[in-house]
C-alpha positions as a Markdown table, in Angstrom:
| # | Residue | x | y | z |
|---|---|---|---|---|
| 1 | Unk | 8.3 | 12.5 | 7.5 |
| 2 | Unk | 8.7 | 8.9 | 6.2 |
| 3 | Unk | 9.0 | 8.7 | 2.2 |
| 4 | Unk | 7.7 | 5.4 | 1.0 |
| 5 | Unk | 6.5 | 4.1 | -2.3 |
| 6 | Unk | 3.4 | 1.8 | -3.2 |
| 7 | Unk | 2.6 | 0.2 | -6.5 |
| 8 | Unk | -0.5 | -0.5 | -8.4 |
| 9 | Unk | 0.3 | -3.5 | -10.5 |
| 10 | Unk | -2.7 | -3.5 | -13.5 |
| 11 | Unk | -3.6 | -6.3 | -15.5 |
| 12 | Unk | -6.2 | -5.4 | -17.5 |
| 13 | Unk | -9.2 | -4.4 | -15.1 |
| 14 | Unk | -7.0 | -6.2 | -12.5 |
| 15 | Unk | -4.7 | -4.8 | -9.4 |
| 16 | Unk | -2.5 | -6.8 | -7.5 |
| 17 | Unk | -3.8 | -6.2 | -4.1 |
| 18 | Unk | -1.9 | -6.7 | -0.8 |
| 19 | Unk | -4.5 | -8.0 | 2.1 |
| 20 | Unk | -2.4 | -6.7 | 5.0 |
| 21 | Unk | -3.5 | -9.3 | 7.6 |
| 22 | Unk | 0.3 | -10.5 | 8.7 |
| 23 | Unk | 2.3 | -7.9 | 10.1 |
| 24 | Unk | 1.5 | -6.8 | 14.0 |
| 25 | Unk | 1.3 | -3.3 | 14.8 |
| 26 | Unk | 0.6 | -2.5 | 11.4 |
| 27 | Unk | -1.3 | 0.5 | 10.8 |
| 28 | Unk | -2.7 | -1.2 | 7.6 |
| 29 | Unk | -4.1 | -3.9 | 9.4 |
| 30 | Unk | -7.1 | -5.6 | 7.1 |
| 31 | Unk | -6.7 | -3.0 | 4.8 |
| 32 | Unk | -5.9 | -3.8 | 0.6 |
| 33 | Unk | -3.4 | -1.9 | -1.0 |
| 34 | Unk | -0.5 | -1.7 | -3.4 |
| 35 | Unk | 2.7 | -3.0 | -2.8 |
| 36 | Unk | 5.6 | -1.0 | -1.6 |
| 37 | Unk | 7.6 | 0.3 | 1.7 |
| 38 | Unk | 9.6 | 2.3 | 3.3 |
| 39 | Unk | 13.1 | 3.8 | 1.4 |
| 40 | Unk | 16.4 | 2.4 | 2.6 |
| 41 | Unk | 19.0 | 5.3 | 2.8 |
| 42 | Unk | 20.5 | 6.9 | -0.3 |
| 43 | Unk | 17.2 | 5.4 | -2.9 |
| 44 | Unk | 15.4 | 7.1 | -5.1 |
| 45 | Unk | 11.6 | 6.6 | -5.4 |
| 46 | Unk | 12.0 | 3.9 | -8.6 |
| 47 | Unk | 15.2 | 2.2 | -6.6 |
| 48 | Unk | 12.4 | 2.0 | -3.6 |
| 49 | Unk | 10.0 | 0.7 | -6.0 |
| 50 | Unk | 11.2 | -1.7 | -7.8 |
| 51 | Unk | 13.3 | -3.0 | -4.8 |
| 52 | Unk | 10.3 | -3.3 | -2.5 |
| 53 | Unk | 7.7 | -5.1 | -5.5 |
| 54 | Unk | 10.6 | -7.9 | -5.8 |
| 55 | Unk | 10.3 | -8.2 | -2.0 |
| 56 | Unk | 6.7 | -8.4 | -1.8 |
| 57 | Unk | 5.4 | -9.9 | -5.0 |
| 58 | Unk | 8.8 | -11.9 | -6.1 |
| 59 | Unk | 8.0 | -10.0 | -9.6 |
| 60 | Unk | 10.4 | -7.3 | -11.3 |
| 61 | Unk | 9.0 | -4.5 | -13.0 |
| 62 | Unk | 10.1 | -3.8 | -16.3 |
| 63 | Unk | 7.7 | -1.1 | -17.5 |
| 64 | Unk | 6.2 | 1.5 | -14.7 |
| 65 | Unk | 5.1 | 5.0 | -14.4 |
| 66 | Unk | 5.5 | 7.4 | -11.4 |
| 67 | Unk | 2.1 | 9.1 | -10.8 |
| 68 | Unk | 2.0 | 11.6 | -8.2 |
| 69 | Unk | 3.1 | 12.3 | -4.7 |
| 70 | Unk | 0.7 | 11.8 | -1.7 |
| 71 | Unk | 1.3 | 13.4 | 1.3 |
| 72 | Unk | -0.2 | 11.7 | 4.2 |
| 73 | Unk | -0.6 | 13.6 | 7.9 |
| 74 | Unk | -2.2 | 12.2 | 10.8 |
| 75 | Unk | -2.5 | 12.5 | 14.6 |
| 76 | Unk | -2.0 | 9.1 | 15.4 |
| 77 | Unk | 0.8 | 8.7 | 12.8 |
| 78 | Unk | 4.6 | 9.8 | 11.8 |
| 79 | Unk | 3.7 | 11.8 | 8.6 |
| 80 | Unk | 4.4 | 10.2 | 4.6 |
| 81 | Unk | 4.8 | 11.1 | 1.5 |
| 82 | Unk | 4.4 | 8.6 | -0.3 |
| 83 | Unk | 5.3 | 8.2 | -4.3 |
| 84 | Unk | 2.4 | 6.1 | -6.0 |
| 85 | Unk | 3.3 | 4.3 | -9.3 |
| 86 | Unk | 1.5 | 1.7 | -11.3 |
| 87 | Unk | 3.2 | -1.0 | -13.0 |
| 88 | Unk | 2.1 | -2.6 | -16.2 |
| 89 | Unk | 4.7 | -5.0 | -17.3 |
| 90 | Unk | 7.1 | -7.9 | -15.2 |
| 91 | Unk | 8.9 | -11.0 | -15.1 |
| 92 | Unk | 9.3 | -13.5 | -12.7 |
| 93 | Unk | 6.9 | -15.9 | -10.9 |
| 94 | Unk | 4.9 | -14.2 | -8.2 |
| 95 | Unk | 5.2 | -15.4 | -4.5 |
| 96 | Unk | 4.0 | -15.3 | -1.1 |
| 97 | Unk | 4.4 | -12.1 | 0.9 |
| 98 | Unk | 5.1 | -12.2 | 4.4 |
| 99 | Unk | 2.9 | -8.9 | 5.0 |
| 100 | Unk | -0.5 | -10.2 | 4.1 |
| 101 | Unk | -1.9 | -12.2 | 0.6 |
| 102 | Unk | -1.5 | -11.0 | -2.5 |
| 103 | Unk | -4.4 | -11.3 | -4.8 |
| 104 | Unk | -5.6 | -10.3 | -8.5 |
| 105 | Unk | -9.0 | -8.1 | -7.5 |
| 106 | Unk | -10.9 | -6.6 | -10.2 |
| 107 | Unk | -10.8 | -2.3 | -10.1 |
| 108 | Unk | -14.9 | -2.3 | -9.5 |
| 109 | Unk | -14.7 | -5.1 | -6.5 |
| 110 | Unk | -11.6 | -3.3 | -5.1 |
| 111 | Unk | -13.8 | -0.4 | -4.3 |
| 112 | Unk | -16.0 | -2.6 | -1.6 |
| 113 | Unk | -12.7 | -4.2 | -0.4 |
| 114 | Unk | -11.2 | -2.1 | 3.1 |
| 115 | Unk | -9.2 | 0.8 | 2.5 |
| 116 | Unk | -8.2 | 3.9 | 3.3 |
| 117 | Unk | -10.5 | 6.6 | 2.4 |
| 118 | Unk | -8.3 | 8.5 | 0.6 |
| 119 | Unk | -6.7 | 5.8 | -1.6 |
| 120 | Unk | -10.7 | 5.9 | -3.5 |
| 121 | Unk | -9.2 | 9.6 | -4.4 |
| 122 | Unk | -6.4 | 8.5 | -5.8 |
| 123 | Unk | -7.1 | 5.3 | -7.3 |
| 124 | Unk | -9.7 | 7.7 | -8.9 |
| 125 | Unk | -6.9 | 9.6 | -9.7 |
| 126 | Unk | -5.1 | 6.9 | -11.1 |
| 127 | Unk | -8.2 | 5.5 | -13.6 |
| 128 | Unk | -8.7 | 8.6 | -14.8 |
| 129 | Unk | -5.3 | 8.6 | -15.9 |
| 130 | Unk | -4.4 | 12.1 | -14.1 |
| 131 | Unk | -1.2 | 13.8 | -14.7 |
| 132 | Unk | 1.4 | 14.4 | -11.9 |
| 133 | Unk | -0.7 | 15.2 | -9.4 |
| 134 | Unk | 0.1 | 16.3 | -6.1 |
| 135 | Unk | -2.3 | 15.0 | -3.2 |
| 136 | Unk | -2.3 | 15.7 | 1.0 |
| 137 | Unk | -4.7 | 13.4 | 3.2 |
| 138 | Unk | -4.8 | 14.5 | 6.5 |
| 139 | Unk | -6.5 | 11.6 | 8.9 |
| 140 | Unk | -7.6 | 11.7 | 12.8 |
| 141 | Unk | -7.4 | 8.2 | 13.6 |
| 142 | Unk | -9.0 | 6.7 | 10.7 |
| 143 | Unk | -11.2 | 9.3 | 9.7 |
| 144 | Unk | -10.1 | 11.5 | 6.7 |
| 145 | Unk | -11.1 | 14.7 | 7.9 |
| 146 | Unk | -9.0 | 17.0 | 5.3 |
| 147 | Unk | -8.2 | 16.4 | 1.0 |
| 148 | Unk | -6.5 | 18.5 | -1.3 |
| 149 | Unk | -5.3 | 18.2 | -4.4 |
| 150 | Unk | -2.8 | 20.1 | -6.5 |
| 151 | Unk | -2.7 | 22.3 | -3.6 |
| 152 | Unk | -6.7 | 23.2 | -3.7 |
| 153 | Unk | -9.4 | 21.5 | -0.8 |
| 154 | Unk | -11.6 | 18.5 | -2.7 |
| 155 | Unk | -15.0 | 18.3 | -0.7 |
| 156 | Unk | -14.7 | 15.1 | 1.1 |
């Protein structure tokens, strides 16, 4: 299982979204989501984290909160879990990312953008200001066809 970390940056009724429209072979393709990647050897979620929204946004955080673990399974790819933060306080000029354009989408128009079924249950999640929550998504192809969170099935 991969561990990787993606980042909700909120400004005001804002999120820095991530078009991924650059990258080939990318199982995000055309989808919007937070920033973040993969960890490198040895790092901790917040190393990951802050390490990978420098990369992709050119910003560092300086005030961010780690929000719950999501646990992604699929048959078509390697498993995830994948520890979701949001962000709401950096320096630094933003940039271009070389994984698809970033761009400042309001929280009510993000929900007609392309994404991931399951991220509407945790961006849910997130707006609701949830404590550490705990979340599996279990996809066949891209159909989520299993939810559960804190360890109990959400009707989906």
């Amino acid at each position: 299982m991969l561990n990787t970390t993606l980042c909700y940056l909120e400004r005001g009724e804002q999120y820095l979204m991530l078009h991924r429209v650059k990258k080939k072979n990318d199982l995000n393709h055309d989808k919007w989501i937070g920033v973040g990647g993969k960890f490198l050897e040895g790092e901790t979620p917040e190393e990951c984290v802050l390490r990978e929204a420098k990369e992709e946004t050119g910003l560092t955080l300086e005030n961010w909160r780690y929000r719950g673990l999501v646990t992604f399974l699929s048959d078509t790819w390697e498993g995830e879990y994948m520890h979701l933060f949001t962000a709401d306080r950096w320096t630094g000029e933003q940039i271009v990312c070389n994984e698809g354009d970033l761009q400042w989408i309001g929280k009510r128009e993000l929900r007609k953008m392309p994404l991931w079924r399951g991220d509407h249950i945790f961006l849910d999640l997130l707006e609701s200001d949830a404590p550490f929550f705990s979340l599996k998504l279990r996809y066949e192809g891209e159909a989520l066809v299993e939810a559960a969170l804190n360890g109990k099935p959400l009707k989906i």
